[in-house]
C-alpha positions as CSV (number, residue, x, y, z in Angstrom):
1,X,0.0,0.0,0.0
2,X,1.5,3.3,-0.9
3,X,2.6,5.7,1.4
4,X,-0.7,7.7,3.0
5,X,0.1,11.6,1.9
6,X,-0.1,13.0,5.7
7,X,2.7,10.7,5.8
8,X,4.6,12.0,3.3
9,X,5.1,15.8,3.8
10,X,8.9,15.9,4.8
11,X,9.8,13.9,1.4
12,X,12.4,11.8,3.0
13,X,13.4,14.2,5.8
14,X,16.8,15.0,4.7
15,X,17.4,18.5,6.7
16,X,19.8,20.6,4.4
17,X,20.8,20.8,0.9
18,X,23.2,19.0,-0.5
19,X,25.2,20.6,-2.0
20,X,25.9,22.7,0.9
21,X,27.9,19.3,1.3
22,X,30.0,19.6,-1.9
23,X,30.6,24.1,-0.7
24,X,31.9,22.9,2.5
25,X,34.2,20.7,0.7
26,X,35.4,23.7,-1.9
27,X,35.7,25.9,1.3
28,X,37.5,23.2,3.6
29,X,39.7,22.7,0.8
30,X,40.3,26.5,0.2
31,X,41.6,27.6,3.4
32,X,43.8,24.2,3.7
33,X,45.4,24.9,0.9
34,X,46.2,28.8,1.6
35,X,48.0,27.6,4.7
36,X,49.5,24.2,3.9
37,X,49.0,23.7,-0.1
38,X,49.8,19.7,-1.0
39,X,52.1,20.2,-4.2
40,X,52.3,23.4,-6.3
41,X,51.6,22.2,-9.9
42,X,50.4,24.1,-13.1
43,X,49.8,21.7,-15.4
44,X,47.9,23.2,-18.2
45,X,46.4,19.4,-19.0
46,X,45.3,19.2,-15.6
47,X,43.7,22.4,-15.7
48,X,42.0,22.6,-18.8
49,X,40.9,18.5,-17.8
50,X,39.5,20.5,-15.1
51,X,37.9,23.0,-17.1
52,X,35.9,20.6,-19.4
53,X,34.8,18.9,-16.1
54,X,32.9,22.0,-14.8
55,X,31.5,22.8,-18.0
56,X,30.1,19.2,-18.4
57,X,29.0,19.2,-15.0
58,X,27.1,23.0,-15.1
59,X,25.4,21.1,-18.3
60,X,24.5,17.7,-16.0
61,X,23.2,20.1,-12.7
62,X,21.2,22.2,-15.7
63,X,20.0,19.0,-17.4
64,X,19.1,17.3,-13.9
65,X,16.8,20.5,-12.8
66,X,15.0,20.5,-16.1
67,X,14.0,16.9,-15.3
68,X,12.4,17.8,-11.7
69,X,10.3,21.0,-13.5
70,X,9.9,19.2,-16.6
71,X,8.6,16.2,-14.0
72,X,6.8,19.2,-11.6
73,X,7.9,17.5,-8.3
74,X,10.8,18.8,-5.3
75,X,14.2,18.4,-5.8
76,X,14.6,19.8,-2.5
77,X,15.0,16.6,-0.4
78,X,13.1,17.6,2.7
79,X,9.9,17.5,0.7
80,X,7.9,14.8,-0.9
81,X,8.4,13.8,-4.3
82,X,5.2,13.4,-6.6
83,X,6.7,11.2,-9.6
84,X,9.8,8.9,-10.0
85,X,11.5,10.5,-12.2
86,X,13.4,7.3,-14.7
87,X,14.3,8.9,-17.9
88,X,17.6,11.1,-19.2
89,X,20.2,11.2,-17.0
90,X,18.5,8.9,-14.4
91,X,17.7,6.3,-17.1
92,X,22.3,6.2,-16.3
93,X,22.2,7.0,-12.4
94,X,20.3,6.8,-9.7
95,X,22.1,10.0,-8.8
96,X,23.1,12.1,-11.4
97,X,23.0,15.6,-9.8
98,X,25.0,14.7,-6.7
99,X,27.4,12.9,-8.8
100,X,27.9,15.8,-11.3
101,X,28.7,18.2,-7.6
102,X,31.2,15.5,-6.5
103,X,33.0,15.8,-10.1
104,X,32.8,19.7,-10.0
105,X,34.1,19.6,-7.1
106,X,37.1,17.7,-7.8
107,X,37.2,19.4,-11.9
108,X,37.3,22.8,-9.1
109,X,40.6,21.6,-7.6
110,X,42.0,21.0,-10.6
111,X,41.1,24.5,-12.0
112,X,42.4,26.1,-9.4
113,X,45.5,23.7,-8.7
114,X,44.2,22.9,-5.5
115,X,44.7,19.3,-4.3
116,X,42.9,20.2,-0.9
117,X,39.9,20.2,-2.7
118,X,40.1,17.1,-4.6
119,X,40.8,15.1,-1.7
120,X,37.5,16.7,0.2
121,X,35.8,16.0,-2.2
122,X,35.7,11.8,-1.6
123,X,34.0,12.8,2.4
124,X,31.7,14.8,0.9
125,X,30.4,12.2,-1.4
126,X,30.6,9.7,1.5
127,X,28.5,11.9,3.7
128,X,26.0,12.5,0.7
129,X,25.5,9.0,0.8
130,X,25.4,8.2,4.2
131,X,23.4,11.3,5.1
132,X,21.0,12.2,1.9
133,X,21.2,8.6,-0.5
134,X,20.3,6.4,2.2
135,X,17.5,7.7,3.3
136,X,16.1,9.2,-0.3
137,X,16.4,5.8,-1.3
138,X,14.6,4.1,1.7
139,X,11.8,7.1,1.1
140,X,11.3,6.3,-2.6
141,X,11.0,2.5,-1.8
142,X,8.1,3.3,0.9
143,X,6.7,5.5,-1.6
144,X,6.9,4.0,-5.2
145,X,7.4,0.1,-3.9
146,X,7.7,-2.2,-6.8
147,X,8.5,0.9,-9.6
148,X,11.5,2.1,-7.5
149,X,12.7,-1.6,-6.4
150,X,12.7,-2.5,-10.3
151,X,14.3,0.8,-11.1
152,X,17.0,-0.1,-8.6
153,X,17.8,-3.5,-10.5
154,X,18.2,-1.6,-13.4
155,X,20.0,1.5,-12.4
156,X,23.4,1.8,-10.7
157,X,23.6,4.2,-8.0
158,X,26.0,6.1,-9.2
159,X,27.5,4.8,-12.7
Protein backbone atom coordinates (compact mmCIF):
# COMPACT_ATOMS: atom_id res chain seq x y z
CA UNK A 1 0.00 0.00 0.00
CA UNK A 2 1.50 3.26 -0.88
CA UNK A 3 2.59 5.70 1.42
CA UNK A 4 -0.73 7.73 3.03
CA UNK A 5 0.11 11.59 1.87
CA UNK A 6 -0.05 13.00 5.74
CA UNK A 7 2.67 10.67 5.84
CA UNK A 8 4.61 11.99 3.27
CA UNK A 9 5.06 15.78 3.83
CA UNK A 10 8.86 15.91 4.79
CA UNK A 11 9.78 13.90 1.40
CA UNK A 12 12.43 11.82 2.99
CA UNK A 13 13.43 14.15 5.78
CA UNK A 14 16.77 15.01 4.71
CA UNK A 15 17.36 18.47 6.66
CA UNK A 16 19.81 20.63 4.45
CA UNK A 17 20.79 20.85 0.85
CA UNK A 18 23.20 19.02 -0.47
CA UNK A 19 25.23 20.60 -1.98
CA UNK A 20 25.91 22.71 0.85
CA UNK A 21 27.94 19.31 1.25
CA UNK A 22 30.00 19.62 -1.87
CA UNK A 23 30.63 24.05 -0.67
CA UNK A 24 31.86 22.88 2.51
CA UNK A 25 34.20 20.68 0.71
CA UNK A 26 35.39 23.71 -1.86
CA UNK A 27 35.66 25.94 1.29
CA UNK A 28 37.47 23.21 3.56
CA UNK A 29 39.71 22.70 0.81
CA UNK A 30 40.35 26.52 0.23
CA UNK A 31 41.61 27.56 3.39
CA UNK A 32 43.79 24.22 3.68
CA UNK A 33 45.37 24.89 0.86
CA UNK A 34 46.20 28.78 1.56
CA UNK A 35 47.98 27.59 4.75
CA UNK A 36 49.51 24.25 3.87
CA UNK A 37 49.04 23.72 -0.11
CA UNK A 38 49.84 19.69 -1.04
CA UNK A 39 52.09 20.21 -4.23
CA UNK A 40 52.35 23.40 -6.32
CA UNK A 41 51.59 22.18 -9.86
CA UNK A 42 50.40 24.13 -13.15
CA UNK A 43 49.83 21.66 -15.36
CA UNK A 44 47.86 23.16 -18.23
CA UNK A 45 46.45 19.39 -19.02
CA UNK A 46 45.26 19.22 -15.62
CA UNK A 47 43.69 22.45 -15.67
CA UNK A 48 42.04 22.61 -18.85
CA UNK A 49 40.87 18.55 -17.78
CA UNK A 50 39.47 20.53 -15.09
CA UNK A 51 37.92 23.03 -17.05
CA UNK A 52 35.89 20.61 -19.39
CA UNK A 53 34.80 18.92 -16.08
CA UNK A 54 32.93 22.00 -14.82
CA UNK A 55 31.53 22.83 -18.03
CA UNK A 56 30.10 19.24 -18.39
CA UNK A 57 29.05 19.19 -14.99
CA UNK A 58 27.05 23.04 -15.13
CA UNK A 59 25.40 21.15 -18.34
CA UNK A 60 24.50 17.70 -16.00
CA UNK A 61 23.18 20.13 -12.72
CA UNK A 62 21.17 22.18 -15.73
CA UNK A 63 19.97 19.00 -17.43
CA UNK A 64 19.09 17.31 -13.91
CA UNK A 65 16.85 20.50 -12.76
CA UNK A 66 15.03 20.53 -16.09
CA UNK A 67 13.96 16.94 -15.26
CA UNK A 68 12.45 17.79 -11.69
CA UNK A 69 10.33 20.99 -13.47
CA UNK A 70 9.85 19.24 -16.60
CA UNK A 71 8.57 16.24 -14.03
CA UNK A 72 6.77 19.18 -11.55
CA UNK A 73 7.94 17.48 -8.28
CA UNK A 74 10.78 18.81 -5.31
CA UNK A 75 14.24 18.36 -5.83
CA UNK A 76 14.61 19.77 -2.46
CA UNK A 77 15.04 16.55 -0.43
CA UNK A 78 13.12 17.59 2.72
CA UNK A 79 9.91 17.49 0.71
CA UNK A 80 7.94 14.77 -0.91
CA UNK A 81 8.41 13.80 -4.34
CA UNK A 82 5.20 13.36 -6.63
CA UNK A 83 6.75 11.15 -9.57
CA UNK A 84 9.75 8.88 -10.03
CA UNK A 85 11.50 10.45 -12.15
CA UNK A 86 13.42 7.30 -14.69
CA UNK A 87 14.28 8.88 -17.90
CA UNK A 88 17.59 11.14 -19.19
CA UNK A 89 20.22 11.21 -16.96
CA UNK A 90 18.50 8.94 -14.41
CA UNK A 91 17.73 6.26 -17.10
CA UNK A 92 22.26 6.24 -16.33
CA UNK A 93 22.22 7.03 -12.41
CA UNK A 94 20.35 6.80 -9.73
CA UNK A 95 22.09 9.96 -8.80
CA UNK A 96 23.06 12.12 -11.41
CA UNK A 97 23.00 15.62 -9.80
CA UNK A 98 25.03 14.69 -6.71
CA UNK A 99 27.41 12.90 -8.83
CA UNK A 100 27.92 15.78 -11.30
CA UNK A 101 28.68 18.25 -7.64
CA UNK A 102 31.19 15.52 -6.45
CA UNK A 103 33.03 15.82 -10.12
CA UNK A 104 32.79 19.72 -10.01
CA UNK A 105 34.10 19.64 -7.08
CA UNK A 106 37.10 17.71 -7.80
CA UNK A 107 37.24 19.37 -11.92
CA UNK A 108 37.28 22.84 -9.07
CA UNK A 109 40.59 21.63 -7.63
CA UNK A 110 42.03 20.99 -10.57
CA UNK A 111 41.06 24.53 -11.95
CA UNK A 112 42.36 26.06 -9.36
CA UNK A 113 45.52 23.66 -8.70
CA UNK A 114 44.22 22.91 -5.51
CA UNK A 115 44.68 19.26 -4.31
CA UNK A 116 42.91 20.16 -0.89
CA UNK A 117 39.87 20.24 -2.74
CA UNK A 118 40.13 17.15 -4.62
CA UNK A 119 40.77 15.12 -1.72
CA UNK A 120 37.52 16.71 0.20
CA UNK A 121 35.78 16.01 -2.23
CA UNK A 122 35.73 11.83 -1.57
CA UNK A 123 33.98 12.80 2.39
CA UNK A 124 31.72 14.83 0.87
CA UNK A 125 30.36 12.23 -1.36
CA UNK A 126 30.62 9.70 1.47
CA UNK A 127 28.50 11.92 3.70
CA UNK A 128 26.04 12.50 0.70
CA UNK A 129 25.54 8.96 0.78
CA UNK A 130 25.36 8.16 4.24
CA UNK A 131 23.36 11.29 5.12
CA UNK A 132 21.01 12.24 1.86
CA UNK A 133 21.23 8.55 -0.52
CA UNK A 134 20.34 6.44 2.16
CA UNK A 135 17.47 7.75 3.27
CA UNK A 136 16.14 9.23 -0.28
CA UNK A 137 16.39 5.77 -1.30
CA UNK A 138 14.61 4.10 1.73
CA UNK A 139 11.84 7.06 1.10
CA UNK A 140 11.32 6.30 -2.62
CA UNK A 141 11.05 2.50 -1.79
CA UNK A 142 8.14 3.34 0.87
CA UNK A 143 6.67 5.48 -1.62
CA UNK A 144 6.93 4.00 -5.22
CA UNK A 145 7.40 0.12 -3.89
CA UNK A 146 7.66 -2.17 -6.77
CA UNK A 147 8.52 0.94 -9.64
CA UNK A 148 11.50 2.07 -7.47
CA UNK A 149 12.68 -1.64 -6.43
CA UNK A 150 12.69 -2.54 -10.26
CA UNK A 151 14.29 0.77 -11.05
CA UNK A 152 17.02 -0.14 -8.58
CA UNK A 153 17.84 -3.53 -10.46
CA UNK A 154 18.23 -1.62 -13.39
CA UNK A 155 20.00 1.48 -12.40
CA UNK A 156 23.38 1.78 -10.74
CA UNK A 157 23.56 4.22 -8.03
CA UNK A 158 26.02 6.06 -9.21
CA UNK A 159 27.47 4.79 -12.70
Amino acid sequence: MPEQPEQDKRGPNVKFPPPLVFIAAILLGYFMDASSPLVQTNSYFLILLGYTGVIICIGVLTYGLYSFFKARTHIEPWQPASHLITTGLYRYSRNPLYLAFFVFTICLGLVLSNYWIVLWAFPALYFIKINVVQKEEAYLERKFMDKYITYKRQVRRWL
